[in-house]
KETI-186722 format. One record per residue (C-alpha): y negated, x, z; residue number from 1; residue in three letters. Coordinates in pm, whole numbers. Layout:
N
(r (Y, X, Z), NUM, Ala),
...
end
This chain:
492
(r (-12800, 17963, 16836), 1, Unk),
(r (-13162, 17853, 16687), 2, Unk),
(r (-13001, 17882, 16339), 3, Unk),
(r (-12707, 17744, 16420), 4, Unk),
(r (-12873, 17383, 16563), 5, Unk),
(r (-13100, 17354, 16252), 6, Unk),
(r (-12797, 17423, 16033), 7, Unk),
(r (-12626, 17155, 16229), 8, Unk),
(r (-12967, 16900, 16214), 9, Unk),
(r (-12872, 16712, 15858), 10, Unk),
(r (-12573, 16628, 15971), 11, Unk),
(r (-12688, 16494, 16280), 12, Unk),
(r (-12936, 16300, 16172), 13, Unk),
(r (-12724, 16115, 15875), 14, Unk),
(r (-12490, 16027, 16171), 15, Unk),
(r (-12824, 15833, 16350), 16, Unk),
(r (-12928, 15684, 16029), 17, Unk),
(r (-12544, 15542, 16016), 18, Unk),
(r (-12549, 15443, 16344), 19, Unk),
(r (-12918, 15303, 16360), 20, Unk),
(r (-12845, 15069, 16059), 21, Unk),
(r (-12537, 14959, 16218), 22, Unk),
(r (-12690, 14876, 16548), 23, Unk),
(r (-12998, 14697, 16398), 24, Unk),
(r (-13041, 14377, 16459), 25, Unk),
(r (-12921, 14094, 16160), 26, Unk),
(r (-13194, 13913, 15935), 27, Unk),
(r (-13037, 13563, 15894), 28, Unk),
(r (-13177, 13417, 15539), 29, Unk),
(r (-13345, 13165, 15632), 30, Unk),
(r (-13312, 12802, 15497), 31, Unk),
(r (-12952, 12810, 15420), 32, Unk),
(r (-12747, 12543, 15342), 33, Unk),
(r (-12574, 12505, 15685), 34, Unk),
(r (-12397, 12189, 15608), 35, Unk),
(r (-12167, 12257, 15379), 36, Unk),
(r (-12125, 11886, 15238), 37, Unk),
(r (-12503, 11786, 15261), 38, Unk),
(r (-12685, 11770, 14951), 39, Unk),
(r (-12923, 12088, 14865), 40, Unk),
(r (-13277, 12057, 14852), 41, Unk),
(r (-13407, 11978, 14514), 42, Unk),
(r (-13755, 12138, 14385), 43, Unk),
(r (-13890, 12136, 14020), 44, Unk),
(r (-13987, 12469, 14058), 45, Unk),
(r (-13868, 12770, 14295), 46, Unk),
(r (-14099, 13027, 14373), 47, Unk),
(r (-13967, 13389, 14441), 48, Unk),
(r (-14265, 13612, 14553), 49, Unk),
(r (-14115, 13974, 14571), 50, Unk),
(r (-14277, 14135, 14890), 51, Unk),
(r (-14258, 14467, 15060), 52, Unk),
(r (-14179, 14455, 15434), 53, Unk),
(r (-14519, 14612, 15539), 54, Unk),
(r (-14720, 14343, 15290), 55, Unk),
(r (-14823, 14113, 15559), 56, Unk),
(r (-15159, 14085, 15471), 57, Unk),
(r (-15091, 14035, 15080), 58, Unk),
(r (-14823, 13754, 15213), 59, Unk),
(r (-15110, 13629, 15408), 60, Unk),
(r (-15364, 13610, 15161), 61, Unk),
(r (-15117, 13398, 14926), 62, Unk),
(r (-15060, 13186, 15212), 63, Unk),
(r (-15438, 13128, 15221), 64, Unk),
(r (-15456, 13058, 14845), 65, Unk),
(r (-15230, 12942, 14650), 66, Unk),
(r (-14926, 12901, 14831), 67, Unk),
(r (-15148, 12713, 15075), 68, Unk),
(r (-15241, 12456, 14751), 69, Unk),
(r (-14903, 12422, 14679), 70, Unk),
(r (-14786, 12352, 15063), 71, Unk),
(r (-15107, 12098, 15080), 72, Unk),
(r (-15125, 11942, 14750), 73, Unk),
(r (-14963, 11605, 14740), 74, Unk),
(r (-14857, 11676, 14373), 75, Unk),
(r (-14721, 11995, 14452), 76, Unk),
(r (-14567, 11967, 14807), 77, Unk),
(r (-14225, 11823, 14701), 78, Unk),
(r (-14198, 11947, 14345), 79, Unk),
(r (-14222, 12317, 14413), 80, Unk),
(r (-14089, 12555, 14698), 81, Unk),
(r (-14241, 12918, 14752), 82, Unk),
(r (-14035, 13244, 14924), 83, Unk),
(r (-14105, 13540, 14994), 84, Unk),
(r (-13836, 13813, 14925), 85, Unk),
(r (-13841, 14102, 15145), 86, Unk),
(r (-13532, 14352, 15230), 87, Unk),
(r (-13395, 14326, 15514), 88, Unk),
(r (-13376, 14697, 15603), 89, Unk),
(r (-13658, 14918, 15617), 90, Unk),
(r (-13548, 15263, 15561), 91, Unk),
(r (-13472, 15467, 15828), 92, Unk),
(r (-13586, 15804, 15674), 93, Unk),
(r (-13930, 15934, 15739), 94, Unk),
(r (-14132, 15941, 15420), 95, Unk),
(r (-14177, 16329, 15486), 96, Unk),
(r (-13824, 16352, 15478), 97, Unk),
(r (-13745, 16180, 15212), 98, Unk),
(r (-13660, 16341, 14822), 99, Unk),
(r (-13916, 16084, 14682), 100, Unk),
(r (-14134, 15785, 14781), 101, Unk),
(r (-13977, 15538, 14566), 102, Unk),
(r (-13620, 15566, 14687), 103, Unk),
(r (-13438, 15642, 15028), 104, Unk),
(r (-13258, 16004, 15011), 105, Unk),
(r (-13288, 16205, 15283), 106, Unk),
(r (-13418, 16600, 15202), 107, Unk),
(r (-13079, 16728, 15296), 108, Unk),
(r (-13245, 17109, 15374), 109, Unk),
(r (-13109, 17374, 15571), 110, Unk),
(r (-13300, 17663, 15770), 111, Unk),
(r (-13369, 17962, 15563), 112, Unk),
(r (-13251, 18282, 15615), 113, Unk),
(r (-13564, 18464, 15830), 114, Unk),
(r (-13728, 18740, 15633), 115, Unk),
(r (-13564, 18538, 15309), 116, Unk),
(r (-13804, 18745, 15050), 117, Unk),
(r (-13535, 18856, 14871), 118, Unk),
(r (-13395, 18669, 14543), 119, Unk),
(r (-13132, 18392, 14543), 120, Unk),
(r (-12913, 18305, 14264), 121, Unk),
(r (-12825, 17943, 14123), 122, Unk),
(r (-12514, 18095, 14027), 123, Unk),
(r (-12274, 18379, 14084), 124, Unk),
(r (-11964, 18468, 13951), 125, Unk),
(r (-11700, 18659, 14100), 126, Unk),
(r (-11406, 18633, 13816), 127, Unk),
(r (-11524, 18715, 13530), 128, Unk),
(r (-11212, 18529, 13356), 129, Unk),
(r (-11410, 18189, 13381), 130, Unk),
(r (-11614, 18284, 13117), 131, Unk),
(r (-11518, 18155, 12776), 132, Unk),
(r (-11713, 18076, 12453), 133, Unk),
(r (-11896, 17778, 12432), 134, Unk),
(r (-11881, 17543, 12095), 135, Unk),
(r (-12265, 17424, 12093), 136, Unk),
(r (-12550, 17654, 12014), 137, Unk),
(r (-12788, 17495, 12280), 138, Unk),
(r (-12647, 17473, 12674), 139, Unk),
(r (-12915, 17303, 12910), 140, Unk),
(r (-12922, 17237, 13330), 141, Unk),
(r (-13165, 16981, 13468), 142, Unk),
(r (-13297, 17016, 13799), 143, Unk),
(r (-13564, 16883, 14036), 144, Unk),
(r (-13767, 17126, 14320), 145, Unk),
(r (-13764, 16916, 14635), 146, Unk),
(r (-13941, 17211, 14860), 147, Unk),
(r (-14174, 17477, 14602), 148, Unk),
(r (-13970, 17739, 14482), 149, Unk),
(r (-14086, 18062, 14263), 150, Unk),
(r (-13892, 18148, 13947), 151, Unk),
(r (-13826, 18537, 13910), 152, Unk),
(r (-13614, 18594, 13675), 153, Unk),
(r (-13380, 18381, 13376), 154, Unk),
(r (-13045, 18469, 13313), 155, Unk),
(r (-12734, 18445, 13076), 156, Unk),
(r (-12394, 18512, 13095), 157, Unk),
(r (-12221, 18832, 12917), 158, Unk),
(r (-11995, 18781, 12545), 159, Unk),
(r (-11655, 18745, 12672), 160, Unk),
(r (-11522, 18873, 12997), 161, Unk),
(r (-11678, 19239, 12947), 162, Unk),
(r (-11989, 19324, 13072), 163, Unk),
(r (-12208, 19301, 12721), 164, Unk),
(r (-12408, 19126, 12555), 165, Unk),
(r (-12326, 19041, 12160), 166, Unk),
(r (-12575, 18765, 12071), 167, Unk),
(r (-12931, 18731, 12057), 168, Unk),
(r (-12993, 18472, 12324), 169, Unk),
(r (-13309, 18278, 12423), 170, Unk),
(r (-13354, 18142, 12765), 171, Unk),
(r (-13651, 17892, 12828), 172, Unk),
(r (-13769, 17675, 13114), 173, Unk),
(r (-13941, 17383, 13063), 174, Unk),
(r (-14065, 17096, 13236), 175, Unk),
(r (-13867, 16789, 13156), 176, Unk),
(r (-14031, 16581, 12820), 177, Unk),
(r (-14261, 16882, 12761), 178, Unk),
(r (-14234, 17116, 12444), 179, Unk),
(r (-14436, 17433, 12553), 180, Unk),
(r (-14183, 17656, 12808), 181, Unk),
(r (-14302, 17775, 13127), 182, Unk),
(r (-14147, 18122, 13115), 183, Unk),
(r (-13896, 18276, 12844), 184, Unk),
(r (-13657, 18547, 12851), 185, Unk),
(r (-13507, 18681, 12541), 186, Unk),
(r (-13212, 18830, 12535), 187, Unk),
(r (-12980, 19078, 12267), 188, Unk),
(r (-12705, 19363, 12262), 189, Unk),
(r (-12997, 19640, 12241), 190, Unk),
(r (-13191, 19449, 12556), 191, Unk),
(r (-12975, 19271, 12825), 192, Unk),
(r (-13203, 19318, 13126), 193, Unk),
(r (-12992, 19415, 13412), 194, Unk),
(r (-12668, 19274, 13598), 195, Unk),
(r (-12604, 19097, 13874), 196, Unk),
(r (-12252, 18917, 13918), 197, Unk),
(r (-12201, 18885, 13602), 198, Unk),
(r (-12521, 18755, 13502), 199, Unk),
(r (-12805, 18972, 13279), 200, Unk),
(r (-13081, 18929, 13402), 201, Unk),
(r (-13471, 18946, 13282), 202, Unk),
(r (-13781, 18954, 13495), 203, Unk),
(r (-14076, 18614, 13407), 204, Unk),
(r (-14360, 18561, 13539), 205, Unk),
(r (-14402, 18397, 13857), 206, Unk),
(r (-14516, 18069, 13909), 207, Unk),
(r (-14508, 17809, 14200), 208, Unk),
(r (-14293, 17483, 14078), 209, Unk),
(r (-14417, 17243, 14311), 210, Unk),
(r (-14192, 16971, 14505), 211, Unk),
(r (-14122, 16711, 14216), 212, Unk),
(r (-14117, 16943, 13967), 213, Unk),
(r (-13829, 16805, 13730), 214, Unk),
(r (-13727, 17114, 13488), 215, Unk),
(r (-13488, 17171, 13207), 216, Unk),
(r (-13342, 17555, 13172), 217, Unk),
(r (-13245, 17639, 12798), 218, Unk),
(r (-13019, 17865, 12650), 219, Unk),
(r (-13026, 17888, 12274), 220, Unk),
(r (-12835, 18154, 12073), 221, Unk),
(r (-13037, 18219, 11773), 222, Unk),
(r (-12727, 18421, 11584), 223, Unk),
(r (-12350, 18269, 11471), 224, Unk),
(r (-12235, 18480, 11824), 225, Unk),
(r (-12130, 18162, 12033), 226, Unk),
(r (-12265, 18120, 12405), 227, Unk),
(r (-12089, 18216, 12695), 228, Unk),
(r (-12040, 17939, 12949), 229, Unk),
(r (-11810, 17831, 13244), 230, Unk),
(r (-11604, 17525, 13372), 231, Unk),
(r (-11817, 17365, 13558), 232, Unk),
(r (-11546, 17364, 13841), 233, Unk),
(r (-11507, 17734, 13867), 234, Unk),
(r (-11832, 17828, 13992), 235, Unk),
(r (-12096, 17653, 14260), 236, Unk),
(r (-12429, 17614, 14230), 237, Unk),
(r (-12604, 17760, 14526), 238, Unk),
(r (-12934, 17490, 14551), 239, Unk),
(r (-13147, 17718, 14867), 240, Unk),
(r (-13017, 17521, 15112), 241, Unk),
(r (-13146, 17185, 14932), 242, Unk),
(r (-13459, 17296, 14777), 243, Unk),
(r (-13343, 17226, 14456), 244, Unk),
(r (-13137, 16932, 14336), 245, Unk),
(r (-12879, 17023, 14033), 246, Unk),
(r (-12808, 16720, 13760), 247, Unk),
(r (-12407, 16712, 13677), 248, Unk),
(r (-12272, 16968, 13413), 249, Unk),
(r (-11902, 16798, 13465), 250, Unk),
(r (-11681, 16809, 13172), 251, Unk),
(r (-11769, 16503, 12903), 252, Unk),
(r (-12103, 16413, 13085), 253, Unk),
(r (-12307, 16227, 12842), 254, Unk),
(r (-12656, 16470, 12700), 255, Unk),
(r (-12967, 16254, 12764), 256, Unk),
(r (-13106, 16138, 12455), 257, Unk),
(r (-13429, 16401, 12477), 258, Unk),
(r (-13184, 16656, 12593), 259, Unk),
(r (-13214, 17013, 12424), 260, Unk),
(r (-12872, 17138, 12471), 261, Unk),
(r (-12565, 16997, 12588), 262, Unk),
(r (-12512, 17016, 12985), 263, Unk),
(r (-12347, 17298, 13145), 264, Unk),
(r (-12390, 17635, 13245), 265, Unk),
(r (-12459, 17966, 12997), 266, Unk),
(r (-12627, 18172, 13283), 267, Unk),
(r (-12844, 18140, 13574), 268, Unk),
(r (-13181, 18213, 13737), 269, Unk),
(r (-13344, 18361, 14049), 270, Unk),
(r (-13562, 18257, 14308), 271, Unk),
(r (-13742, 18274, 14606), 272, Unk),
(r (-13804, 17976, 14878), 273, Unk),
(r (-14216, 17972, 14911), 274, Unk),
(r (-14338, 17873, 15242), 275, Unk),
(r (-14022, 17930, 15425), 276, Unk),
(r (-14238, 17886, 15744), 277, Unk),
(r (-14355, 17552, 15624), 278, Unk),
(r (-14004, 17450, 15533), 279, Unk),
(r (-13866, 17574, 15867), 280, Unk),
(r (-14189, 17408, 16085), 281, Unk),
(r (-14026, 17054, 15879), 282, Unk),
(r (-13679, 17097, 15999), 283, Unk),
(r (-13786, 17176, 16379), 284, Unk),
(r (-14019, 16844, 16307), 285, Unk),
(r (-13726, 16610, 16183), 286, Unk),
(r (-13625, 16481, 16453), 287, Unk),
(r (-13927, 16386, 16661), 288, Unk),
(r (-14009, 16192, 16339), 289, Unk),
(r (-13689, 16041, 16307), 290, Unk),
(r (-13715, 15907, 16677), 291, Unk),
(r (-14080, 15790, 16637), 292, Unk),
(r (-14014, 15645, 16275), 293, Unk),
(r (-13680, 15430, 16455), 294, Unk),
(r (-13971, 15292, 16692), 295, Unk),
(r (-14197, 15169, 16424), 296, Unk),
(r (-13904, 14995, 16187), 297, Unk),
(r (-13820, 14831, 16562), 298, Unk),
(r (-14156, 14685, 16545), 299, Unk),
(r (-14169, 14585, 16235), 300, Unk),
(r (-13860, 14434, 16265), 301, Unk),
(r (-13962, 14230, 16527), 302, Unk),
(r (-14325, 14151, 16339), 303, Unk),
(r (-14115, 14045, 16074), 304, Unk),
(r (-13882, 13833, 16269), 305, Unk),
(r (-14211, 13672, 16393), 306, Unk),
(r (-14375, 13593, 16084), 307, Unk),
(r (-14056, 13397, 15959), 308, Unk),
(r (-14045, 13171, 16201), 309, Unk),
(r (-14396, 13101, 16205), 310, Unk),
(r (-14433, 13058, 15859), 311, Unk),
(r (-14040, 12973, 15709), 312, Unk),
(r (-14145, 13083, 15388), 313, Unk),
(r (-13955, 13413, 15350), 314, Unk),
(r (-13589, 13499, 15281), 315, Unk),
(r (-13428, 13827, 15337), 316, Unk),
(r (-13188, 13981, 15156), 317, Unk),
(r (-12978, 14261, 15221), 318, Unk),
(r (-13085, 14588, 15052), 319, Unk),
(r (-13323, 14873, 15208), 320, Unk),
(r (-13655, 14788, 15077), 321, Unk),
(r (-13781, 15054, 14859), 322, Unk),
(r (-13935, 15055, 14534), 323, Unk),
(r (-13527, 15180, 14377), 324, Unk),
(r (-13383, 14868, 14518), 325, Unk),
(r (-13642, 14628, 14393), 326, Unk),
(r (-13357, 14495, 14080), 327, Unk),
(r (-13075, 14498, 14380), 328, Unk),
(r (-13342, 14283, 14550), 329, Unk),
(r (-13445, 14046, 14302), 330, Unk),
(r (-13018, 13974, 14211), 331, Unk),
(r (-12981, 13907, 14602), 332, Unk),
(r (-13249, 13631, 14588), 333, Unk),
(r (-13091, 13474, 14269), 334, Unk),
(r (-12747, 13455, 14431), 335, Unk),
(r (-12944, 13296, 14795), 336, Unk),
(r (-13147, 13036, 14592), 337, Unk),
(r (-12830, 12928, 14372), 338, Unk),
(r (-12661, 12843, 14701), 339, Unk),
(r (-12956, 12719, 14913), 340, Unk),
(r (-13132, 12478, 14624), 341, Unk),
(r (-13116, 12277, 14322), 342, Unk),
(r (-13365, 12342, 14089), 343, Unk),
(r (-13488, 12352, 13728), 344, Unk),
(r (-13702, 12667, 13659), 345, Unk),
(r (-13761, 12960, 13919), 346, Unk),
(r (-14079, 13153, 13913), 347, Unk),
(r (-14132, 13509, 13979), 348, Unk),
(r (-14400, 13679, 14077), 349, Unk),
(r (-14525, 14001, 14297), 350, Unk),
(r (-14741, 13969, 14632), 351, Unk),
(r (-15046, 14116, 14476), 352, Unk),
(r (-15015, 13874, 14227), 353, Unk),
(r (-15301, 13567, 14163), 354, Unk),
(r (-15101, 13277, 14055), 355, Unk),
(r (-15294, 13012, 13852), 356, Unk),
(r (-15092, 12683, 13987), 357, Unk),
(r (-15277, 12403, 13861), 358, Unk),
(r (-15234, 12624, 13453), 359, Unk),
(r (-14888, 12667, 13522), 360, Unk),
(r (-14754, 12300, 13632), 361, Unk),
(r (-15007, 12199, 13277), 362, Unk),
(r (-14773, 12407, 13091), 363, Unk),
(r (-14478, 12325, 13227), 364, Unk),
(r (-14525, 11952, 13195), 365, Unk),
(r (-14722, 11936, 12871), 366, Unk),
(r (-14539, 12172, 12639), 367, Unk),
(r (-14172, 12011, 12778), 368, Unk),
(r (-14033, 12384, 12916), 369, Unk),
(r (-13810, 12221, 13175), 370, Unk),
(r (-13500, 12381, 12903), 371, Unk),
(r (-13231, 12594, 12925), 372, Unk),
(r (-13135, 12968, 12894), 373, Unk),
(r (-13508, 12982, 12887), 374, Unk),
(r (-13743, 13254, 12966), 375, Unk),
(r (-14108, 13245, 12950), 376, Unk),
(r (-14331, 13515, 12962), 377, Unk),
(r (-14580, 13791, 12867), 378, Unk),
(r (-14328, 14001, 12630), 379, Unk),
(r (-14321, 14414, 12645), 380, Unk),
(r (-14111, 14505, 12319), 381, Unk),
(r (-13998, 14869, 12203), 382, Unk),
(r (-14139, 15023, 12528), 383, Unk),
(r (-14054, 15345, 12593), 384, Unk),
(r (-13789, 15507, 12843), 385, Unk),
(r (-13956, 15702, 13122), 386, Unk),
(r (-13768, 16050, 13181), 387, Unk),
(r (-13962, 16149, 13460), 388, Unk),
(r (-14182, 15961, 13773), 389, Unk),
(r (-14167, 15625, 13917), 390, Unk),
(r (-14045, 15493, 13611), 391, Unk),
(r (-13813, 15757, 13573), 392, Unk),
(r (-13499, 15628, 13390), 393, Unk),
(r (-13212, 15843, 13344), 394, Unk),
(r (-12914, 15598, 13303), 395, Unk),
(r (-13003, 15403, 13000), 396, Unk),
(r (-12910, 15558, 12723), 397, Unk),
(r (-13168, 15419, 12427), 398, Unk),
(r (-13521, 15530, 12371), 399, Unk),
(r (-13689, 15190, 12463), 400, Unk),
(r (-13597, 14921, 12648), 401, Unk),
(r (-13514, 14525, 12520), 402, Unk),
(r (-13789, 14318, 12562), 403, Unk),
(r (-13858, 14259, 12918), 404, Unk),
(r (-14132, 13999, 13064), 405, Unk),
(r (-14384, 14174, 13267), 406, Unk),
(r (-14336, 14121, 13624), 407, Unk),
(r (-14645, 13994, 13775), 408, Unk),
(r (-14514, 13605, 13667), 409, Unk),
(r (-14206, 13486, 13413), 410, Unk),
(r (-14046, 13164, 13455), 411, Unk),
(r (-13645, 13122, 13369), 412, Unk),
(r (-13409, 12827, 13346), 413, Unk),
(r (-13159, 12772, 13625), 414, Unk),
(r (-12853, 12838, 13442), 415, Unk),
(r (-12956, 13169, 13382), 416, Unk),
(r (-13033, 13231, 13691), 417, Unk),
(r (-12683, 13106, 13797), 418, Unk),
(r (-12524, 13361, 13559), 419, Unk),
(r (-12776, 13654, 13768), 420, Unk),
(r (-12603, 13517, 14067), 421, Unk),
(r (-12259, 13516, 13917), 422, Unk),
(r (-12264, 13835, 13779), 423, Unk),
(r (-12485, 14010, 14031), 424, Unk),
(r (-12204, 14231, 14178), 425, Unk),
(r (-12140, 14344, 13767), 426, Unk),
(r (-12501, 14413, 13644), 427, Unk),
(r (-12605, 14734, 13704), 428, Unk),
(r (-12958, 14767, 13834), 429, Unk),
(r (-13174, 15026, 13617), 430, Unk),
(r (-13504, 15201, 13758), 431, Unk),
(r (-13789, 14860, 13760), 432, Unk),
(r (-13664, 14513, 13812), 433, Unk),
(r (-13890, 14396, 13531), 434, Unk),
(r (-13678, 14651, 13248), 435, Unk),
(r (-13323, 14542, 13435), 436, Unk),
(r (-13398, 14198, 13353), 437, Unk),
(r (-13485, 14269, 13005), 438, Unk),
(r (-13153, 14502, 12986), 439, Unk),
(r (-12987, 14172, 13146), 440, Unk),
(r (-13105, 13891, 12969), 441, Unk),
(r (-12960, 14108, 12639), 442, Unk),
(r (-12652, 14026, 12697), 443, Unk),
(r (-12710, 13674, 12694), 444, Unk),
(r (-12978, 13584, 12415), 445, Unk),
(r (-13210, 13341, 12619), 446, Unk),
(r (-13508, 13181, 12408), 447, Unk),
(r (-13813, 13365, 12489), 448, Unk),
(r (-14166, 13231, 12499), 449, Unk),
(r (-14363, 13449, 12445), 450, Unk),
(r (-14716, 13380, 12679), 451, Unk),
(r (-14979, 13626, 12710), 452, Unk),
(r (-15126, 13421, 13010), 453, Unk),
(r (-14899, 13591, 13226), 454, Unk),
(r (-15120, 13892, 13229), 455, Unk),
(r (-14967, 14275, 13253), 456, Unk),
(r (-15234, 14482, 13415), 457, Unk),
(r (-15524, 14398, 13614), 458, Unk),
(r (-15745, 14201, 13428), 459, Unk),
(r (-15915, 13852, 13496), 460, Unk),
(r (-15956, 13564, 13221), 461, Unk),
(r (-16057, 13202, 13218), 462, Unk),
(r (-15707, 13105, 13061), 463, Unk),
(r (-15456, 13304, 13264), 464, Unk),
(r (-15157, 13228, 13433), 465, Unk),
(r (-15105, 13545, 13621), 466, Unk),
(r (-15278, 13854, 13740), 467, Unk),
(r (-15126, 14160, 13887), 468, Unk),
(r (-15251, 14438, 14136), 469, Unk),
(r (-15525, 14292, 14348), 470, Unk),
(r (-15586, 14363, 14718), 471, Unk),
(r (-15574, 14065, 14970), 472, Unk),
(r (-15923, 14014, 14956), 473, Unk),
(r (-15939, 14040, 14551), 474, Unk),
(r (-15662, 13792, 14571), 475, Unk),
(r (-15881, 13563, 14804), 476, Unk),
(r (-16212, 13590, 14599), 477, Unk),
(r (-16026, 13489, 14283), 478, Unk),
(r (-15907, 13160, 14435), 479, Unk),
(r (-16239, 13076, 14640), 480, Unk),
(r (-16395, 13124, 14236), 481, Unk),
(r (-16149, 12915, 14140), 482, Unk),
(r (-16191, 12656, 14378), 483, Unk),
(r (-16587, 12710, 14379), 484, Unk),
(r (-16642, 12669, 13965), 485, Unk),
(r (-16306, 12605, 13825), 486, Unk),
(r (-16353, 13042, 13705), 487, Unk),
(r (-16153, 13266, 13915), 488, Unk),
(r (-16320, 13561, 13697), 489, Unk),
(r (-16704, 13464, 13862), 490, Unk),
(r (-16900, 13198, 13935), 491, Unk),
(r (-17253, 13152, 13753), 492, Unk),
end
């Protein structure tokens, strides 16, 4: 019965997370345009401040600084509007529970067998007429360990639909965008290891993969004696019970461009769950967590609610705020600010962001940048694709990215930022909001200026426009500098 109600568990708790969304109370953006037929606000310059739900002190410190200049400022007051942007949902999934910190997937485990020592296989086959020759030399499976798992032995399938082995086949695993394998098995007609289900297999040695371990299995025949594989729909890949998390082998899926064989199946491998009592003591945890981490969001919620009508200064918008759903995020804001103000340029910046507002409004008026399908920034160019971590990009297809503005400050033209809000239900949102705008803005050619005031990384200079990654209180001592000696980088 025990196994039974932890078996049942995922189920249950996607059907609260459902539910709980559902019932949650509504963030109305604020500021909209209620009249229909009344003219909308008009501002020189619209601020968007992306802002995670649980920034309140970073939102506070800019309201301290220099959103408080801005508000204040006589010059500033009516030319220029400042909003936060922060999701409207928090997500409902403890971050224990959750595949990764940057996204909101729920570790979809099951209990494991008790006394589960013995080996499981990724794959078994029971026919042996789904096996047919392959046409590439090199067949490879991505994966991802979501609970640590120990590798015992690497497989391959048999030549043909008999139970031997004609080829001389190599079978690596590797961790993804690394050249060195963590185990291999070789494989030939005078050496086949031994059989299980139609699988030889071949004891490695044992290591732990860790959770977030992202690893590529290999199968390279090093002879003219094609591969064996499978249709992908004829067999199913047993994952523990959710430990590990299979990419797709289905027919005509595109090889990533670092890929070292095309995707599919020539084999298998075996392995054990470690720390099956860990793994179990999570699953009888879940749903205390689940119940406590509904209270906090509640509260927050509420906090949040708060804060807007104190300060009217923040919109929400309706995505689940994690860091995946930042680009989703940043299009929602473009289509609320098309329909809630006129304006000529909009800003946008991060909440641990220093904003230099006096530079910027110098720039802006003095150099004539009120143009359009403009965009002015600090410029990445030819920066590499990420194939693992937070910048992990697995859906665009080149090596480096357009040029993209980095994301602590860039300024665009408000026709372009109509076209976001046209288009925002088209554009597909890629892995950092600051790449999907530079995958964006490709498709329509806007003239870049190119600014290296608009700093990257954390740095501090006399001259700069920008400057990313500071605490509240960093954020505070570079404006009381500024305000002090005119030097937000230190004060003789």
């Amino acid at each position: 019965m025990r196994r039974l109600a932890l078996f049942l568990l995922p189920c249950a708790v996607a059907v609260l997370v459902h539910l709980w969304l559902a019932q949650r109370p509504s963030f109305a953006p604020l500021d909209n345009n209620t009249h229909p037929d009344a003219p909308l606000p008009f501002y020189e310059v619209l601020v968007g401040v992306l802002s995670a739900r649980h920034h309140y002190e970073l939102r506070q410190a800019i309201r301290v600084t220099w959103l408080g200049y801005i508000r204040d400022h006589p010059r500033f007051q009516h030319r220029v509007a400042v909003k936060f942007i922060v999701g409207q949902h928090g997500c409902p999934i403890p971050e224990e529970d959750r595949e990764d910190l940057y996204s909101c997937s729920l570790l979809n485990f099951s209990e494991p067998v008790t006394g589960q020592d013995a080996e499981m296989e990724t794959v078994t086959v029971s026919d042996p007429s789904v096996l047919v020759p392959a046409d590439v030399s090199a067949i490879a499976l991505d994966f991802k360990v979501l609970h640590p798992v120990v590798i015992t032995r690497l497989g391959v399938f048999p030549s043909g639909t008999r139970p031997e082995l004609q080829s001389n086949v190599t079978v690596k695993l590797l961790q993804l965008d690394q050249e060195e394998a963590v185990v291999t098995a070789r494989f030939s007609s005078i050496s086949t290891g031994t059989m299980v289900n139609w699988v030889w297999y071949k004891p490695v040695e044992q290591f732990i993969l860790p959770k977030g371990f992202e690893g590529t299995l290999v199968w390279e025949s090093l002879d003219s004696t094609p591969l064996t594989t499978v249709n992908s729909s004829s067999v199913e890949l047993n994952d523990g019970g959710g430990v590990l998390k299979f990419s797709s082998i289905a027919e005509g899926v595109l090889p990533h461009r670092s890929a070292l064989g095309f995707p599919g199946l020539a084999g298998g491998f075996r392995f054990t769950i470690y720390d099956e009592e860990g793994l179990s003591g999570l699953l009888r945890g879940r749903s205390t967590r689940m119940e406590e981490h509904a209270s906090r969001l509640r509260q927050e919620d509420a906090a949040l609610q708060e804060e807007s009508l104190r300060h009217g200064d923040m919109v929400f918008v309706d995505v689940v705020d994690t860091y995946r759903n930042v680009p989703s995020k940043l299009l929602q804001f473009y289509k609320w600010s098309v329909g809630s103000a006129d304006f000529n340029l909009l800003l946008k910046t991060d909440d641990d962001c220093y904003i230099d507002v006096d530079s910027v409004f110098m720039k802006i008026d003095h150099k004539d940048l009120k143009r359009k399908n403009f965009w002015w920034g600090n410029f990445r160019q030819s920066w590499a694709v990420d194939r693992i971590g937070k910048w992990q990009e697995l859906e665009y297809a080149s090596p480096a990215y357009p040029a993209f503005a980095c994301g602590s400050g860039y300024v665009v033209s408000h026709d372009l930022v109509q076209w976001f809000a046209s288009n925002a239900e088209k554009l597909k949102a890629y892995q950092g909001e600051d790449v999907s705008m530079g995958i964006w803005m490709a498709a329509v050619g806007p003239q870049k200026y190119q600014d290296a005031g608009w700093l990257c990384e954390k740095e501090c200079y006399l001259d700069m426009l920008s400057s990313p990654q500071h605490s509240s209180q960093e954020l505070i001592t570079l404006w009381d500098r500024k305000r002090t000696c005119g030097d937000p980088c230190g004060c003789p």
